[in-house]
C-alpha positions, -999 to +999 in steps of 0.1 A: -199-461+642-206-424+646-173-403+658-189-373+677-174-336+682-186-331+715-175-286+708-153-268+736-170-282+770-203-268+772-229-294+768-249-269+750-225-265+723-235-297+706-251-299+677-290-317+673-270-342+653-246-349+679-268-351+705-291-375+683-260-399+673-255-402+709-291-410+718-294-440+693-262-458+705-255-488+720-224-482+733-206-446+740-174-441+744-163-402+759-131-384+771-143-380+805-110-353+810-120-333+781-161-336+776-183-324+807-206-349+814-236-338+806-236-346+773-241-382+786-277-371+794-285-374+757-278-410+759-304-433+763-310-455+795-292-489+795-264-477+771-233-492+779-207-460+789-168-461+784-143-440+796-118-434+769-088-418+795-077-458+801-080-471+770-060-471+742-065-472+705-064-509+702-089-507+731-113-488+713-109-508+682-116-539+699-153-523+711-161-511+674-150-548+664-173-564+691-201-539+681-202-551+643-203-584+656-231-579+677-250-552+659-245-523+678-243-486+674-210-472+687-208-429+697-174-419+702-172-383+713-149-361+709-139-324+721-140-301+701-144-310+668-130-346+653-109-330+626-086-308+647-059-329+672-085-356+678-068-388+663-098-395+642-079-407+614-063-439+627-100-445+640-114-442+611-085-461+591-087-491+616-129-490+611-122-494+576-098-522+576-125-537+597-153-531+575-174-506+594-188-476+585-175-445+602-202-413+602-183-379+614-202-350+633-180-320+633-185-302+667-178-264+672-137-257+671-125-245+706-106-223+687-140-205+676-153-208+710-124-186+727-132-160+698-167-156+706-160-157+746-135-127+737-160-108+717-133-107+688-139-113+650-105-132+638-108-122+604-109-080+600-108-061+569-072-047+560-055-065+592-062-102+592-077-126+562-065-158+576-061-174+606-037-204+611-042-237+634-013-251+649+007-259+680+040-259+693+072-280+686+086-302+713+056-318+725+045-357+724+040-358+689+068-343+663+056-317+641+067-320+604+094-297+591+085-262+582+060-260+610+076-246+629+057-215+652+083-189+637+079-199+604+041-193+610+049-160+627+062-144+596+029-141+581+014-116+608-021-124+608-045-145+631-028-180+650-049-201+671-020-222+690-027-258+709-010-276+737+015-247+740+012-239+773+032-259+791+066-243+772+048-204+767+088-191+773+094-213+735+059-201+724+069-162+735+106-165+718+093-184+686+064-156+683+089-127+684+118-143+662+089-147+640+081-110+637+048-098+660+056-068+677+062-076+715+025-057+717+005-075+699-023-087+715-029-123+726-064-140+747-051-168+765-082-187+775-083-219+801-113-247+798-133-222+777-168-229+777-165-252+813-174-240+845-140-233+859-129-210+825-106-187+827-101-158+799-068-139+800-054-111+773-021-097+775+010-096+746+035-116+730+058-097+757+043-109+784+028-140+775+049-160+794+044-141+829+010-142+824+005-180+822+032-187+847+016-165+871-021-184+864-001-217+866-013-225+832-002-260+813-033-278+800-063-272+783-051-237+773-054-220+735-042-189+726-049-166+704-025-142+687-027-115+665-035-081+655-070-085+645-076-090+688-077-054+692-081-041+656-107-012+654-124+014+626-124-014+598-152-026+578-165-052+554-168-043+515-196-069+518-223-048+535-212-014+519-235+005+504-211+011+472-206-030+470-235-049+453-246-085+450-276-109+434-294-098+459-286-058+466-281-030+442-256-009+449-260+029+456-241+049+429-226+074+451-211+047+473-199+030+444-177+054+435-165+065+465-159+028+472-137+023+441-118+060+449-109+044+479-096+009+460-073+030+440-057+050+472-048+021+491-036+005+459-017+035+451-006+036+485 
């Protein structure tokens, strides 16, 4: 059985291993509310085809059970990619009580996706070195203690934040108690990568208003942070004072490169 990240929406977001996993089943199994169908082209002719939107995890089970029986080759794809909000682990847990061997294709994050479709690197020298995955509190499924969105908040780099649109007032409030500025940028993007997408930016301020007054409570990310707008940085990497197995590094650059070090750490 072969658990497939289907990426963001676009069909042309999935990887040639993907795409080939879902060509050599028997059986595939997709989210038709969350992968376009498209994808289902790569399937060969006579494959059986399951919606996963009315089934539930003993329903899917049951099919990987009947496929060992029988010998068949199972796809189950994904959006996005398996390892993020995907519930691929009690998949694969239940496969393995069962015996059969689970094969995961990650897919491209949607997270990622919005990024590109924003032009935006998330990760800028001297503003932003991490970016953090989560989602809001309150929803379906509890979130641990300590995970909270404030808590997150405090560390004033990158967030990527899930299934948070339906309660953007909490997401707004948390974001502030947690310390962004009120103007700090946020993209707030809608079915990115599908037909119907809809990229937004405003701030933490006016977060709220702004999916309230696009009627946004699905299939919404946002992302948050100072490195959305952040200009007139660079990367030590491809500096001409910074060297590597590969690049010698010019002398002059080198120094003024290390002069530079000791100001900011001097700061």
């Amino acid at each position: 059985m072969t658990i497939v990240g289907a990426g963001p929406g676009a069909a042309d977001l999935l990887t040639f291993r993907a795409a080939r996993a879902i060509a050599e089943a028997d059986v595939v199994i997709w989210a038709a509310s969350l992968v376009q169908e498209e994808v289902l082209e790569h399937a060969r002719p006579g494959a059986e085809i399951l919606d996963s939107a009315s089934m539930s995890l003993e329903d899917v089970v049951a099919v990987y059970g009947r496929a060992l029986r029988e010998g068949l080759r199972v796809a189950r794809i994904h959006s996005g990619d398996p390892a993020l909000w995907g519930g691929t682990q009690e998949q694969a847990d239940r496969c393995a009580e069962l015996g059969i061997p689970v094969e995961i294709v990650p897919g491209v994050a949607s997270f990622s996706a919005v990024a590109a479709l924003a032009g935006r690197e998330l990760t800028v020298p001297e503003v932003a070195q991490s970016v953090i995955l989560t989602r809001l509190g309150g929803g379906k499924t509890p979130m641990p203690p300590g995970e909270e969105v404030r808590e997150f908040a405090r560390h004033g780099t990158t967030m990527a934040l899930f299934l948070s649109a339906a309660r953007s007032g909490q997401l707004r409030d948390e974001l502030l108690d947690g310390g962004y500025p009120e103007d700090t940028p946020v993209v707030v993007a809608y079915q990115a990568t599908w037909p119907e997408e809809l990229l937004l930016r405003c701030t933490v301020g006016t977060l709220e208003e702004t999916v309230k007054e696009h009627k946004l409570w699905k299939h919404t990310l946002f992302l948050v942070g100072p490195a959305l707008s952040a200009e007139g940085t660079r990367s030590h990497l491809y500096h001409p004072g910074h060297f590597h197995g590969f690049r010698r590094a010019d002398p002059e650059a080198r120094r003024a490169l290390r002069a530079a070090r000791t100001a900011a750490a001097d700061g």
